[in-house]
C-alpha positions as CSV (number, residue, x, y, z in Angstrom):
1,X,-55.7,-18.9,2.1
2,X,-54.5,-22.2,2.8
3,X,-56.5,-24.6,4.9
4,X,-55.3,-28.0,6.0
5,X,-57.1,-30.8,7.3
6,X,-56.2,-34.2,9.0
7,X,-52.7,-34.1,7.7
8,X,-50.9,-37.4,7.8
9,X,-47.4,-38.2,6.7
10,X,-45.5,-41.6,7.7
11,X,-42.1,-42.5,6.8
12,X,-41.5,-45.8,6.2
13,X,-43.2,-49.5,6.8
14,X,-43.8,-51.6,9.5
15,X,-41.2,-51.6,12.2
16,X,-39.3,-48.8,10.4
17,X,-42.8,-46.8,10.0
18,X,-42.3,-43.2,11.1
19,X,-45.1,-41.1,11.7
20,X,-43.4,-37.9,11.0
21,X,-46.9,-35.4,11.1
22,X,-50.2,-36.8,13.0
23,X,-53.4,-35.6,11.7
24,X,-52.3,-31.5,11.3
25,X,-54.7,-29.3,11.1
26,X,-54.4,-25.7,10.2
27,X,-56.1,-22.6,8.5
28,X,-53.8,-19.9,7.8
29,X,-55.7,-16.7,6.3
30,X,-54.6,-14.8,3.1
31,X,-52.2,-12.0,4.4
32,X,-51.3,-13.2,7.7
33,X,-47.9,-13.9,8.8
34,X,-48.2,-17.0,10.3
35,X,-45.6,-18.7,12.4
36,X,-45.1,-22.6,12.7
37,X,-42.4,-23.5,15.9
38,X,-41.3,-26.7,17.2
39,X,-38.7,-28.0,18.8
40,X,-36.0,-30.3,16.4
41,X,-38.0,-33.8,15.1
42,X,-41.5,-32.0,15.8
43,X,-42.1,-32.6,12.0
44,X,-42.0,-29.1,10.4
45,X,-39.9,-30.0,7.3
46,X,-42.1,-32.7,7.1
47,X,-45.0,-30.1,6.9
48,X,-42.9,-27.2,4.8
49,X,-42.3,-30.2,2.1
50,X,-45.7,-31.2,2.1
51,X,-47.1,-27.8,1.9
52,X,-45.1,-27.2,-1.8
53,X,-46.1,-31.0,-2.3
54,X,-41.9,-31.7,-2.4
55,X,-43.2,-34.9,-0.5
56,X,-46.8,-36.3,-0.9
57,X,-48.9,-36.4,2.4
58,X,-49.7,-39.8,3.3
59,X,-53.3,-38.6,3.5
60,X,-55.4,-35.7,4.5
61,X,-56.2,-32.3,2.2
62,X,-54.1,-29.2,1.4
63,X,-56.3,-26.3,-0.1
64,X,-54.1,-23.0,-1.6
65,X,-56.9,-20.5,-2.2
66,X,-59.4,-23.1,-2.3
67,X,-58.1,-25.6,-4.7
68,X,-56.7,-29.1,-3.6
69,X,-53.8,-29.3,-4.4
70,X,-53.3,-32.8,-3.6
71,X,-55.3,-33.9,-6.5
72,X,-53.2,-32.2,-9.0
73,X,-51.2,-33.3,-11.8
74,X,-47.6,-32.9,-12.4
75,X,-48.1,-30.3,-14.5
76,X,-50.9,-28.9,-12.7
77,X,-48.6,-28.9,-9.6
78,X,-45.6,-27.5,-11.2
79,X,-47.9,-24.4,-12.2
80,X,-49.1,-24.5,-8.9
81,X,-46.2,-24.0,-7.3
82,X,-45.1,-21.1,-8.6
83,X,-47.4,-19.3,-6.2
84,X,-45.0,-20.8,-3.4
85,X,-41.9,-18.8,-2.7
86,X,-39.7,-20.6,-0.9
87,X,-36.6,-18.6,1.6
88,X,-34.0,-21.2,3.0
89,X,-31.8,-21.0,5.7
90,X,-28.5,-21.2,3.9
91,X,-30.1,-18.9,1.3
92,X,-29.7,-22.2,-1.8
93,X,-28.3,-19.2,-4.3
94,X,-26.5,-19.7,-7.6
95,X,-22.7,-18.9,-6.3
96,X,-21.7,-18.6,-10.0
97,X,-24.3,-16.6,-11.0
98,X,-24.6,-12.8,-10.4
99,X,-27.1,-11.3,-8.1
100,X,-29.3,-10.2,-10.9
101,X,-29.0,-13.3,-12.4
102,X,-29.8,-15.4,-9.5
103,X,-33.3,-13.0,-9.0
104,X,-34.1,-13.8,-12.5
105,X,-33.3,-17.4,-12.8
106,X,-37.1,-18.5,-11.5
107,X,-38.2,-15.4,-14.2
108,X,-35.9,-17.3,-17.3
109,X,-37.6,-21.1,-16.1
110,X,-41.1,-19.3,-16.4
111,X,-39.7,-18.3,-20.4
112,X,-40.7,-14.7,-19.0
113,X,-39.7,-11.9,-21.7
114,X,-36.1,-10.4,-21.2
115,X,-37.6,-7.1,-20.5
116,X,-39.9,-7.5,-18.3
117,X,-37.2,-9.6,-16.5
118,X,-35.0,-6.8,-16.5
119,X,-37.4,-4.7,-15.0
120,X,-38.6,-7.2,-12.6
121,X,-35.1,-7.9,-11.0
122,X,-34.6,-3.9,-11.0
123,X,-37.6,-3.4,-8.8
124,X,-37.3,-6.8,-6.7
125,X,-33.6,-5.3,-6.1
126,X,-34.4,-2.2,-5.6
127,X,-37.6,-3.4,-2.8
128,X,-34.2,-5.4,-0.7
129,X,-32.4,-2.5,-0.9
130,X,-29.8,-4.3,-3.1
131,X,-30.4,-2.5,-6.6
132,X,-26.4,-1.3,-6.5
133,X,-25.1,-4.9,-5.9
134,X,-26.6,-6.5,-9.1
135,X,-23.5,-7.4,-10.5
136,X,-22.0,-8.9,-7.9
137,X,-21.6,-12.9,-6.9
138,X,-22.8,-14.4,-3.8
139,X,-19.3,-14.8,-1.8
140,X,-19.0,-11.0,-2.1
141,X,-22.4,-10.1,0.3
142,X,-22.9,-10.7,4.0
143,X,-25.2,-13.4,5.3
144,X,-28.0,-10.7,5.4
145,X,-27.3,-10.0,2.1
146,X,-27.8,-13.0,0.6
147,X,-30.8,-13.7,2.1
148,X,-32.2,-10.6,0.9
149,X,-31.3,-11.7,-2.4
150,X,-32.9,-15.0,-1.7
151,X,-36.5,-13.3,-0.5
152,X,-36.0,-11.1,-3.8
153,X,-35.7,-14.9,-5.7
154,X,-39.1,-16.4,-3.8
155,X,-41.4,-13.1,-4.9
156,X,-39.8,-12.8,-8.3
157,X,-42.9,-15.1,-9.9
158,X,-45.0,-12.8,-7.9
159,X,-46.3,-15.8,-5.5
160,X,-49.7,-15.5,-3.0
161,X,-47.9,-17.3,-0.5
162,X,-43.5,-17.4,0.7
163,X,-42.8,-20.0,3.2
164,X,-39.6,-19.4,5.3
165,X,-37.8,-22.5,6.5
166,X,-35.8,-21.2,9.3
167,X,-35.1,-18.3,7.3
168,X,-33.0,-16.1,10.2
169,X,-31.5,-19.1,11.6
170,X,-27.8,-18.6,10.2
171,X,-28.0,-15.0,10.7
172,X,-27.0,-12.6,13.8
173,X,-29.2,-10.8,16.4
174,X,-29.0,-7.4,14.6
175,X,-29.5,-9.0,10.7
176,X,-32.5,-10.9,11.9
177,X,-34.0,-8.0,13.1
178,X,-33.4,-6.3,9.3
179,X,-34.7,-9.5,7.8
180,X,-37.8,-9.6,9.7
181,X,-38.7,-6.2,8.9
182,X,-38.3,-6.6,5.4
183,X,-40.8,-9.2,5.3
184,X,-43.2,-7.4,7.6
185,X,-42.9,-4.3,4.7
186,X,-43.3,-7.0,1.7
187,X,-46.3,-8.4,3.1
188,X,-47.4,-5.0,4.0
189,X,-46.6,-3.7,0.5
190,X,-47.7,-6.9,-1.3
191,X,-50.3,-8.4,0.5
192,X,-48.2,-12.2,0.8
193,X,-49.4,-14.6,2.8
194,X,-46.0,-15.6,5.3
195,X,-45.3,-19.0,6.6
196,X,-42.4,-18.5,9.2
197,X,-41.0,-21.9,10.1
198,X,-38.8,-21.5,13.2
199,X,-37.5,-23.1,16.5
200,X,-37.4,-19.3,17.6
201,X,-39.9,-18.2,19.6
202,X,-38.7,-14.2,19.3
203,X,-38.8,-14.6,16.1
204,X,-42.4,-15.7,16.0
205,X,-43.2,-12.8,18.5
206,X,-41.9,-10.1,16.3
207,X,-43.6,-10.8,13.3
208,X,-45.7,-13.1,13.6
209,X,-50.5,-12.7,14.2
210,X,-50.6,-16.5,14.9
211,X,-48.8,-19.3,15.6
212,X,-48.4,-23.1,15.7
213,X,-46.7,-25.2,17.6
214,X,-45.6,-28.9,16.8
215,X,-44.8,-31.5,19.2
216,X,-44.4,-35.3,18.2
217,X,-46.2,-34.2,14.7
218,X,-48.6,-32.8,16.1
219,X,-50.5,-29.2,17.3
220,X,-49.8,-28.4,20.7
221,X,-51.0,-25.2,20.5
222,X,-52.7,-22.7,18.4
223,X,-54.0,-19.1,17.7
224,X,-53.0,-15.1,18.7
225,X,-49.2,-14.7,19.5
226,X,-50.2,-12.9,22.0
227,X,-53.1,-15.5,23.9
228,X,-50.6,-18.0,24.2
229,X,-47.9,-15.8,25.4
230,X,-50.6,-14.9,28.3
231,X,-52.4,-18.3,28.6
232,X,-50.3,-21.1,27.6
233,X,-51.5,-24.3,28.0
234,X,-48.9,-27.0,27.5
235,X,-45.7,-27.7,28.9
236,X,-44.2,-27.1,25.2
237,X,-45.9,-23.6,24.8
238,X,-45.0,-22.8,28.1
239,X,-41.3,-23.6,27.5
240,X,-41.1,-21.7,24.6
241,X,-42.7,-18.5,26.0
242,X,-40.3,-18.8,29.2
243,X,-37.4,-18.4,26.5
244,X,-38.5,-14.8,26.0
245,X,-40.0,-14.0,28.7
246,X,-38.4,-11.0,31.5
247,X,-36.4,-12.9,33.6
248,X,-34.9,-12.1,37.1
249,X,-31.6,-13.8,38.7
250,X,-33.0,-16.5,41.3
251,X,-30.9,-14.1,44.0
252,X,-32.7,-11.0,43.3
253,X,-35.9,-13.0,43.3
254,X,-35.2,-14.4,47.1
255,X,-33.7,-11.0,48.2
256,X,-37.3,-9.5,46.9
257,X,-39.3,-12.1,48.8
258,X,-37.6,-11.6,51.7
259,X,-39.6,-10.0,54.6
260,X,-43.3,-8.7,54.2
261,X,-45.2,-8.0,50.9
262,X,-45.5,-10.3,47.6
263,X,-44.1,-10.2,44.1
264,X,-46.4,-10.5,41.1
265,X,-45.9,-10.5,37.3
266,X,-48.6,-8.1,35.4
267,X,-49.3,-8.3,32.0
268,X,-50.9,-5.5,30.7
269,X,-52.5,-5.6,27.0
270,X,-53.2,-2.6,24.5
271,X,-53.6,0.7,25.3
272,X,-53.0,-0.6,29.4
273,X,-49.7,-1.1,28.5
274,X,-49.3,2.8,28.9
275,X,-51.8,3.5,31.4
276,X,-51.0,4.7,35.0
277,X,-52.4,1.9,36.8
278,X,-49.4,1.3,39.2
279,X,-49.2,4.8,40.3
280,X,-53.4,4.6,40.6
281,X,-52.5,1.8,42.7
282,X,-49.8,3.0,45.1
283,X,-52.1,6.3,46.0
284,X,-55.3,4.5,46.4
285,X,-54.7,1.7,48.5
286,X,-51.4,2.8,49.9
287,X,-49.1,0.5,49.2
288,X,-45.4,0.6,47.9
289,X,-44.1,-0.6,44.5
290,X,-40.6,-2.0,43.9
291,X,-40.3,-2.4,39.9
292,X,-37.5,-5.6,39.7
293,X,-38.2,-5.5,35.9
294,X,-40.4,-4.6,32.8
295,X,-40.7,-4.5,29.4
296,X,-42.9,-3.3,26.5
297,X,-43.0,-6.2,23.4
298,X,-44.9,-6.0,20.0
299,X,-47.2,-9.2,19.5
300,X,-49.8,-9.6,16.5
301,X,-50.2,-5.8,16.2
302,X,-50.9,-5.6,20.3
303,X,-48.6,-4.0,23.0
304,X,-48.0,-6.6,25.7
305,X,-46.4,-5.0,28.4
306,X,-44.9,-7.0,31.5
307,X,-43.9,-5.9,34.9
308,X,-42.3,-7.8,37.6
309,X,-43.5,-5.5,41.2
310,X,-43.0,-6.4,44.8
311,X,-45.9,-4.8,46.8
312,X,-45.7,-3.8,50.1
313,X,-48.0,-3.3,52.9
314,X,-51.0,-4.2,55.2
315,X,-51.9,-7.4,53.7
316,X,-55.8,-6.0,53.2
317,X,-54.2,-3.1,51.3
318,X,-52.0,-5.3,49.2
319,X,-55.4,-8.3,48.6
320,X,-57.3,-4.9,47.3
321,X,-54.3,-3.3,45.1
322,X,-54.1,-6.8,43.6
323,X,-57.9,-7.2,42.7
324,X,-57.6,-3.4,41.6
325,X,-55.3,-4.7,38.9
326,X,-57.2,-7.7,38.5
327,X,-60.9,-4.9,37.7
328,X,-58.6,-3.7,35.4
329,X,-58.2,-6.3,33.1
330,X,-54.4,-6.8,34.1
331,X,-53.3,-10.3,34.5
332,X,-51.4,-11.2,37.8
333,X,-49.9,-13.8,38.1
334,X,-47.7,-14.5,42.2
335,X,-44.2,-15.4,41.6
336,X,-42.9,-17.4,44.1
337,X,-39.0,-19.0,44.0
């Protein structure tokens, strides 16, 4: 678990003084995969580097698993850290050293035996799907390669916690995708906590239970994946949602409104992301249903499905399909362009 309270971190004195993170506070449970977004300058390397204590908050309290770890030592810390895993953006590996090697560097610092570092590397290898590469340098793997080798380096010490710093960033659409579902199966697998650090908000959607986001240093916005996706609150969350959200061009959306009936968006949560209730609908209160566009996402271990309908009809049949939906715990929301 890591809790953090009142976090302050300034840059800085006097007329220089930066505040880069303004009283943060977070609780992140053990085993969750927990996404922190903002937008660039929001202060989330500020927070990633105070996190593994690589810069000292200016005040406030960090507990890992109930133990402040702003009150350690240097030696203390440096122990202390090795239950941090760190995965970087440009993957930081060893380009002269070998695959194995580079897994088993954080192993050799730790003075672990050769054996067990042997078998260690095999089986972190083997977990990335990289077991046959061992031998191989850096410059001969793919972008997704080399991160793979770099999330096989952060859980070598066997940490309770990995943080990635905008871990997919460098990579393409479909190697993203691979990367995030190896880390969904190691914390599956392993049970490791997941700090996602991203200015993606799909990113947080696919893999992440909760999120924060930062503005200005501090939390806009916080909880479910999927409560702020339905409910957001601020202008950031809302921008951030709108990046991902279904979408029409602004000319099908005026050819829709045009002439009777009313377009909605319905977001339908769970198990009603598969029920019938449009078709319920369309026999019941005799309306017609245009579907302009839908789709079915994974958020925090929910369906969330999304359906952009114009409805048609007497305007009393169309007020009562609406508030049918509405009985039905369906969230409606009138578009209008």
């Amino acid at each position: 678990m890591v809790l953090i309270e009142n976090l302050i971190k300034t840059y800085g004195e006097g007329q220089n003084k930066v505040e880069a993170l303004k009283g943060i506070d977070l609780h992140i449970e053990k085993g969750e995969i927990f996404g922190i977004i903002g937008l660039s300058g929001a202060g989330k390397s500020s927070l990633v580097r105070c996190i593994n204590l690589l810069e000292k908050p200016t005040s406030g309290s960090i507990k890992i698993d109930g133990l402040e770890i702003m009150n350690l030592s240097k030696k203390e810390l440096r122990q202390e850290r090795k239950k941090i895993g760190m995965v970087f953006q440009h993957f930081n590996l060893l380009m002269n050293s070998t695959i194995y090697e580079n897994v088993a560097f954080p192993m050799k610092i730790d003075k672990k035996p050769k054996e067990y570092i042997k078998k260690r590397v095999e089986e972190l290898l083997d977990l990335v799907g990289l077991l046959d590469k061992k031998d191989m340098y850096p410059s001969m793997l793919s972008g997704g390669q080399k991160q793979r080798v770099g999330i096989a380096r952060a859980i070598a010490n066997s940490p309770s916690i990995i943080v990635c710093d905008e871990a997919t960033s460098a990579l393409d659409p479909e190697t993203t995708q691979s990367i995030l579902n190896l880390l969904k199966d190691i914390n599956k697998k392993l049970g490791i906590t997941i700090i996602i650090i991203t200015h993606e908000m799909d990113v947080v959607k696919q893999i992440c239970n909760k999120v924060a986001i930062l503005e200005k240093g501090k939390i806009a916005e916080y909880g479910l994946v999927s409560d702020i996706f339905i409910n957001p609150k601020t202008d950031i969350a809302k921008s951030f949602f709108d990046s991902v959200d279904v979408k029409l061009e602004n000319d099908i959306y005026q050819k829709a409104l045009d002439g009777k009936g009313i377009v909605i968006k319905a977001i339908f949560i769970g198990e009603k992301s598969t029920a019938p209730y449009i078709s319920r609908m369309i026999s019941t209160y005799n309306v017609e249903v245009s579907i302009l566009l839908g789709n079915i996402q994974h958020m925090d271990d929910n369906l969330v499905g999304t359906l952009v309908i114009k409805i048609t009809g007497a305007d009393e049949d169309i007020k009562k399909s609406i508030e049918y939906l509405k009985q039905n715990e369906v969230i409606v929301e009138e578009v209008s362009y």
